[in-house]
C-alpha positions as CSV (number, residue, x, y, z in Angstrom):
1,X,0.0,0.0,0.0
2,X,1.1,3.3,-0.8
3,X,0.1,4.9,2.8
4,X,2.4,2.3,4.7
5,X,5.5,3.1,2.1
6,X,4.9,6.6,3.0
7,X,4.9,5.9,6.5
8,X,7.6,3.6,6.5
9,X,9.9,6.4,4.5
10,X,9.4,8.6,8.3
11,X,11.9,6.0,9.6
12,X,14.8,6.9,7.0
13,X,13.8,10.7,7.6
14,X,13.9,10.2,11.6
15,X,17.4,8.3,11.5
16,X,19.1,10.6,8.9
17,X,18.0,13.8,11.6
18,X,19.2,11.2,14.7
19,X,22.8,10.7,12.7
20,X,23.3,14.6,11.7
21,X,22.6,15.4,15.1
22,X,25.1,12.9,16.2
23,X,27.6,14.0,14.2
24,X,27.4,17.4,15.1
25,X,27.8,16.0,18.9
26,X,24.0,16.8,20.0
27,X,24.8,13.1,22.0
28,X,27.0,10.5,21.5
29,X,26.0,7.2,19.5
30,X,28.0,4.7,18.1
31,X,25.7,2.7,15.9
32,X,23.5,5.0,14.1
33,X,26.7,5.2,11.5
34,X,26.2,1.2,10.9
35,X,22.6,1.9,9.8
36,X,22.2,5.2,8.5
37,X,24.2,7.2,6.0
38,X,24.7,10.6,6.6
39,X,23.1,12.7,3.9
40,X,22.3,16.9,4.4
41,X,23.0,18.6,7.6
42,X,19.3,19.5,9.1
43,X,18.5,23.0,10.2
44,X,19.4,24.0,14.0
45,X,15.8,24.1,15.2
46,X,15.3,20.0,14.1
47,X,19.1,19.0,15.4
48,X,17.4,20.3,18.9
49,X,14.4,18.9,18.7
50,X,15.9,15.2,18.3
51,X,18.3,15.9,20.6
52,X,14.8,16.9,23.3
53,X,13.1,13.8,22.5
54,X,15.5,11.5,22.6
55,X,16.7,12.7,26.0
56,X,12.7,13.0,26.9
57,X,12.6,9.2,26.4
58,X,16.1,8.3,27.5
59,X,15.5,10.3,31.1
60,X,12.2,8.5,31.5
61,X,13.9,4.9,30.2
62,X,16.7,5.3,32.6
63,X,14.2,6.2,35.4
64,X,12.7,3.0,35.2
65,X,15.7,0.9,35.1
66,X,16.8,2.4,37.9
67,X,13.3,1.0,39.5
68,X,13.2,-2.4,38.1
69,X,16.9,-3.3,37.8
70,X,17.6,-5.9,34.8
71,X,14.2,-7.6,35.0
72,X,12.5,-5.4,33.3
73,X,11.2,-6.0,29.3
74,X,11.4,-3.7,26.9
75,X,8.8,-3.5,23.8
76,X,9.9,-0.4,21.0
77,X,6.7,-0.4,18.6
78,X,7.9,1.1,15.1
79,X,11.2,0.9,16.0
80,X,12.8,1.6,12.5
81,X,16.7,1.9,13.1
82,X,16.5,2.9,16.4
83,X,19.7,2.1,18.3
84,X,18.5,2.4,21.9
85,X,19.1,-1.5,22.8
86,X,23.1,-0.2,21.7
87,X,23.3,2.7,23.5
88,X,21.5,1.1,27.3
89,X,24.4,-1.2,27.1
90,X,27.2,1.6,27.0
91,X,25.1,3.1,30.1
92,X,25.3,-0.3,31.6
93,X,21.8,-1.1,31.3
94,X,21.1,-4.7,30.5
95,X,17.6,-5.8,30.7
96,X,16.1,-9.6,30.4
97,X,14.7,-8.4,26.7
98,X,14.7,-6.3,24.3
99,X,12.0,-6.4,21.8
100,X,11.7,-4.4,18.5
101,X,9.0,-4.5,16.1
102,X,8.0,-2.6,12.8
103,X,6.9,-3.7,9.4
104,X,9.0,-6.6,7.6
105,X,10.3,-4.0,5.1
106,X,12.2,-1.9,7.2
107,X,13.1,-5.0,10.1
108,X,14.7,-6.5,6.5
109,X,17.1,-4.0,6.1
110,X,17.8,-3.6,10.1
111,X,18.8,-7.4,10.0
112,X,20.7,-7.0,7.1
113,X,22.9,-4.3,8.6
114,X,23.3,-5.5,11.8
115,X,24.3,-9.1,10.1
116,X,26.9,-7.4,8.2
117,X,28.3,-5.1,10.9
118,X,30.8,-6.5,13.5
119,X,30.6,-3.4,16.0
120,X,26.3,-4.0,16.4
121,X,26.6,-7.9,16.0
122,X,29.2,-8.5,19.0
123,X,27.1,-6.8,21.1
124,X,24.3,-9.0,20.7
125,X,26.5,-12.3,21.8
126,X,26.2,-13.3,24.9
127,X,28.8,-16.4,26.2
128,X,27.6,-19.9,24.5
129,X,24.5,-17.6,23.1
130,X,23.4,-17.7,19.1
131,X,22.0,-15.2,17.0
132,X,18.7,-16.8,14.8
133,X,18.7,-14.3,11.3
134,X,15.5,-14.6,8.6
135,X,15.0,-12.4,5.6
136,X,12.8,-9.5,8.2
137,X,13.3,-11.5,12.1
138,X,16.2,-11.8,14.5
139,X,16.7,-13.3,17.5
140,X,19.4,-13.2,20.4
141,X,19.3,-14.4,24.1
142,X,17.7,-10.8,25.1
143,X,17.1,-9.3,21.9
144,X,14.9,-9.5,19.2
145,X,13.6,-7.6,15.6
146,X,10.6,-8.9,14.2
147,X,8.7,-7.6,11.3
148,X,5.1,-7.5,11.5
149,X,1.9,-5.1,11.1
150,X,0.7,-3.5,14.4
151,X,-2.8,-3.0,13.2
152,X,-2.9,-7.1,13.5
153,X,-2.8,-7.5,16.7
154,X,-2.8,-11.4,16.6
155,X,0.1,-11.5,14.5
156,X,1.6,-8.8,17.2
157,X,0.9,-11.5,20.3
158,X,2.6,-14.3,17.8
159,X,5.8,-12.1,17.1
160,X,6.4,-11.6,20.9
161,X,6.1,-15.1,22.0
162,X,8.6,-15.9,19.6
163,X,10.9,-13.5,21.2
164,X,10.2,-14.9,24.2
165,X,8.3,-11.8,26.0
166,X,6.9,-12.9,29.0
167,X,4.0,-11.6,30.9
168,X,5.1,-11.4,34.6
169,X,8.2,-9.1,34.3
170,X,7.7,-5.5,34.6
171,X,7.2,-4.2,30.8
172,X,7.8,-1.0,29.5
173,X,6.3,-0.2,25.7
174,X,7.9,2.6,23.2
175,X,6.3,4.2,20.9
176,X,7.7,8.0,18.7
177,X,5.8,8.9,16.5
178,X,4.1,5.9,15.8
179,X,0.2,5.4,17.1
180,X,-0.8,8.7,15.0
181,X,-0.6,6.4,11.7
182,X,-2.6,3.8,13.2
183,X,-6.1,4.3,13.2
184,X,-7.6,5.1,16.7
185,X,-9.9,1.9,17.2
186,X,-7.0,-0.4,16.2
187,X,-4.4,1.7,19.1
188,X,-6.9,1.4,21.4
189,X,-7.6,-2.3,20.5
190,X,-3.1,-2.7,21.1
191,X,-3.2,-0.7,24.2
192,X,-6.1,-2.4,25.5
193,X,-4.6,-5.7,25.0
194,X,-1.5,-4.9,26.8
195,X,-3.6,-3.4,29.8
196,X,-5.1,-7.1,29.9
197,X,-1.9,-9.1,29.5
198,X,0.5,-7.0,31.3
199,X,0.0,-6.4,35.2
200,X,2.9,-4.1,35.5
201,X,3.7,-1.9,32.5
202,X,4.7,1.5,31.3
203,X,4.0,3.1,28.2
204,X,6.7,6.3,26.7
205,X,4.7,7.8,23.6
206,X,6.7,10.6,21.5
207,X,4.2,12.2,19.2
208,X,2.6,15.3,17.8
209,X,0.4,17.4,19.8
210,X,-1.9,20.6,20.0
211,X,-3.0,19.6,16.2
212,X,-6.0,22.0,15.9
213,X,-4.0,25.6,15.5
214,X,-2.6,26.7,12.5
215,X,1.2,25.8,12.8
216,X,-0.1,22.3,13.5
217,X,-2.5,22.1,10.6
218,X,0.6,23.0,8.5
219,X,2.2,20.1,9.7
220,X,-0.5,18.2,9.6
221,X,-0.8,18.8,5.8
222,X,2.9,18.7,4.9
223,X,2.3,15.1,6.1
224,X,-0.5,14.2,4.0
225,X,1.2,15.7,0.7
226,X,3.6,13.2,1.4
227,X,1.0,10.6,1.7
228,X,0.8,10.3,5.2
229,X,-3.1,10.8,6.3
230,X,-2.5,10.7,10.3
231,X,-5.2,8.2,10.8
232,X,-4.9,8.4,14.5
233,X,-4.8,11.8,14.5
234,X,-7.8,12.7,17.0
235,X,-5.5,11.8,20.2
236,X,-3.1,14.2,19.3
237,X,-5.8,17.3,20.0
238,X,-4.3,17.8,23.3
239,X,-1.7,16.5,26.1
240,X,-5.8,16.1,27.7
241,X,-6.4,13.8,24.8
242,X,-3.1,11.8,24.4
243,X,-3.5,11.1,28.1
244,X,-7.3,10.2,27.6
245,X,-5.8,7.5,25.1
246,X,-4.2,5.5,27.9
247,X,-7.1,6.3,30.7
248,X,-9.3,5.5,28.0
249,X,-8.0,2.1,27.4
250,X,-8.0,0.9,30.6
251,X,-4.7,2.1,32.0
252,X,-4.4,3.0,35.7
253,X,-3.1,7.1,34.8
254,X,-1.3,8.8,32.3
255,X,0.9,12.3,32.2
256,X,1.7,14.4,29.6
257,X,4.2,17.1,28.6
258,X,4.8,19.1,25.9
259,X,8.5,19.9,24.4
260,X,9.0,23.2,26.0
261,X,8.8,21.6,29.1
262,X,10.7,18.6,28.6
263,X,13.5,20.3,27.3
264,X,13.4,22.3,30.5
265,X,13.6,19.8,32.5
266,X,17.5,18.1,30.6
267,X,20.1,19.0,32.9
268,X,21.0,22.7,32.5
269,X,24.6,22.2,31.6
270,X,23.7,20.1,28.9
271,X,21.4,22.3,27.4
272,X,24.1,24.9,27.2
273,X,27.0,22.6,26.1
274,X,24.2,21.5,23.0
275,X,23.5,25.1,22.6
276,X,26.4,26.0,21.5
277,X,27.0,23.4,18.5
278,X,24.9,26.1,16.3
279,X,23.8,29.3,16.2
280,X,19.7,29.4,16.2
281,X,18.2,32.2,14.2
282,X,14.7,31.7,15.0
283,X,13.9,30.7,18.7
284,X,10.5,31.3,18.0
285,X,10.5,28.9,15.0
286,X,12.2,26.3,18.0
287,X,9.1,26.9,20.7
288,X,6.3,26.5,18.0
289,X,8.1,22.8,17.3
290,X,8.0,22.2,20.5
291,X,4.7,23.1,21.7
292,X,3.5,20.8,19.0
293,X,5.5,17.5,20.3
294,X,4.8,15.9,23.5
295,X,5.7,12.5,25.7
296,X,2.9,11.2,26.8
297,X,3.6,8.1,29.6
298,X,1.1,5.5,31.0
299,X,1.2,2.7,33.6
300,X,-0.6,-0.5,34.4
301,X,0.3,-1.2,38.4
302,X,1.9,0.8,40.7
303,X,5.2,-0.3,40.5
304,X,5.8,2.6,38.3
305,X,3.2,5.5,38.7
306,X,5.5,7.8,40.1
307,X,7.7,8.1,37.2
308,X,7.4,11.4,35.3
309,X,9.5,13.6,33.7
310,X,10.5,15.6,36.2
C-alpha cells in the first residue's frame, strides 16, 4: 500500500535527523553510523528537537531501570533503526529483553545491517548464546527484531512469544511517532490488549500534539502531501487527549508534557554545552516545534506510577 510506504519512509527521515545530530555532537552514539548514512546537515531548530526527544525518552527509560533493575522488558513499537538497545548497554543497562517491532520492510534491512556489521553484531552475543537471522526476524538471548503489522494485533501476540516476551516481568512499551498512523480503534484495540496481558507496564509515547491551531495544521498537511493521512490523529488534539488514550483504554493514569517543558527539564549544563553546537536564528521557530510534540507516559500497576518527567 502506498500509505504504509509513506509511513515507513518517516523511519529513513527520523534516522538521517538522529545521525546529523550525532555527528554534530548533540549526544554520542556509536551505531547509528552502521545503519544510516549521513546525507544533508538539518537546520538548527530540528538537530534540537531530536536531541529533546531522545533525551525525553532516555530520562524517562533510565528512570525506570533504575526502578526495576535488569528484570525489566522492553517492547519499542515502530522501532525503525532505532539504536537504543546499543546505547543502554554503554550506560550499563542490561535488561532480560529487548523487543523491536515494525513492518518486515524496514526489520529487513535492520537485519541486514546489523548481520553485516561487526561493532552491532558483538554486542548481541552473549557467552555460548546464538544469533537466529531470517530475511525480516532476528533473534538473540535478550534481543529481538521482528517484522510484523501493528494494526494485526494477533500477528503482534505471535511475534512476541517468539521472542520470548513474558507476561510477569515488569514491561515498558515505546512508541515515537508511531500510534498517530494507526487508526484510533486499532491503538486502542493494542493498548487495551496490553492493559489485559501485562500487570505491570509502562507506556513512553513521543508524538505530535496541539493539532487543531494553525502551525499544527501545516504540519499536519505537509504530512499528508507526502501521503501520510495521520489516521490516529484525534488523540493528538491535546496532552488532555493523548492522556485520555491511555485512561481510556483501561490504564491506571497517564501524564503528559509538551516539548517546551521537557527540554526544561534536561540538565541545565547540557542544554548549554548543546546550545552551542549552532547558532539558532529563530527561537521562535524552536518553541512553536516544541509546543506541537509531546511525551505522553502510562502505567498498568503501581510499580511505576510515580515516574514522570521531572
Amino acid at each position: 500500500m502506498e500509505v504504509d510506504e509513506a509511513v515507513q519512509a518517516t523511519n529513513d527521515d527520523a534516522s538521517e535527523c538522529k545521525r546529523c545530530a550525532v555527528q554534530l555532537g548533540y549526544w554520542e552514539d556509536r551505531y547509528i553510523h552502521h545503519l544510516v548514512r549521513g546525507r544533508e546537515r538539518k537546520a538548527p531548530e530540528i538537530n534540537r528537537g531530536y536531541f529533546a526527544r531522545i533525551k525525553g525518552v532516555e530520562m524517562l527509560l533510565t528512570k525506570v531501570l533504575k526502578k526495576t533493575g535488569r528484570n525489566c522488558q522492553i517492547i519499542n513499537l515502530g522501532a525503525g533503526f532505532d539504536t537504543t538497545y546499543w546505547r543502554l548497554k554503554d550506560m550499563g543497562y542490561n535488561v532480560v529483553n529487548f523487543t523491536e517491532l515494525d513492518f518486515p520492510s524496514v526489520t529487513s534491512k535492520k537485519c541486514f545491517y546489523i548481520k553485516r556489521n561487526k561493532a552491532l553484531l558483538d554486542e548481541i552475543y552473549v557467552e555460548d548464546g546464538e544469533v537466529r537471522l531470517s530475511a525480516t526476524d532476528l533473534h538473540a538471548s535478550n534481543y529481538h527484531v521482528v517484522g510484523v503489522d501493528l494494526r494485526n494485533l494477533i500477528e503482534v501476540q505471535q511475534k512476541l512469544s517468539q521472542s520470548e516476551i513474558t507476561f510477569d516481568v515488569p514491561t515498558v512499551f515505546i512508541a515515537e511517532c508511531v500510534l498517530v498512523y494507526i487508526e484510533t480503534a486499532l491503538v486502542n484495540q493494542l493498548l487495551s490488549w496490553i492493559v489485559s496481558a501485562f500487570p505491570t507496564a509502562f507506556f513512553i509515547n513521543y508524538e505530535q500534539v496541539n493539532m487543531g491551531d494553525k502551525f499544527g495544521e501545516v504540519m499536519l498537511n505537509n504530512l499528508r502531501a507526502r501521503g501520510c493521512p495521520l489516521a490516529g490523529a484525534d488523540a493528538c488534539h491535546s496532552l488532555d487527549t493523548q492522556m485520555h488514550r491511555f485512561t481510556g483504554t483501561g490504564w491506571d493514569g497517564s501524564r503528559a508534557w509538551d516539548m517546551v517543558e521537557v527540554y526544561s527539564t534536561i540538565p541545565a549544563s547540557e542544554r548549554q554545552r548543546i546550545e552551542q553546537l549552532e547558532f539558532l536564528d529563530e527561537q521562535e521557530l524552536l518553541t512553536q516545534l516544541f509546543q506541537h510534540y509531546c511525551i505522553s507516559t502510562a502505567w498498568r500497576g503501581q510499580l511505576l506510577s510515580e515516574i514522570g518527567i521531572s
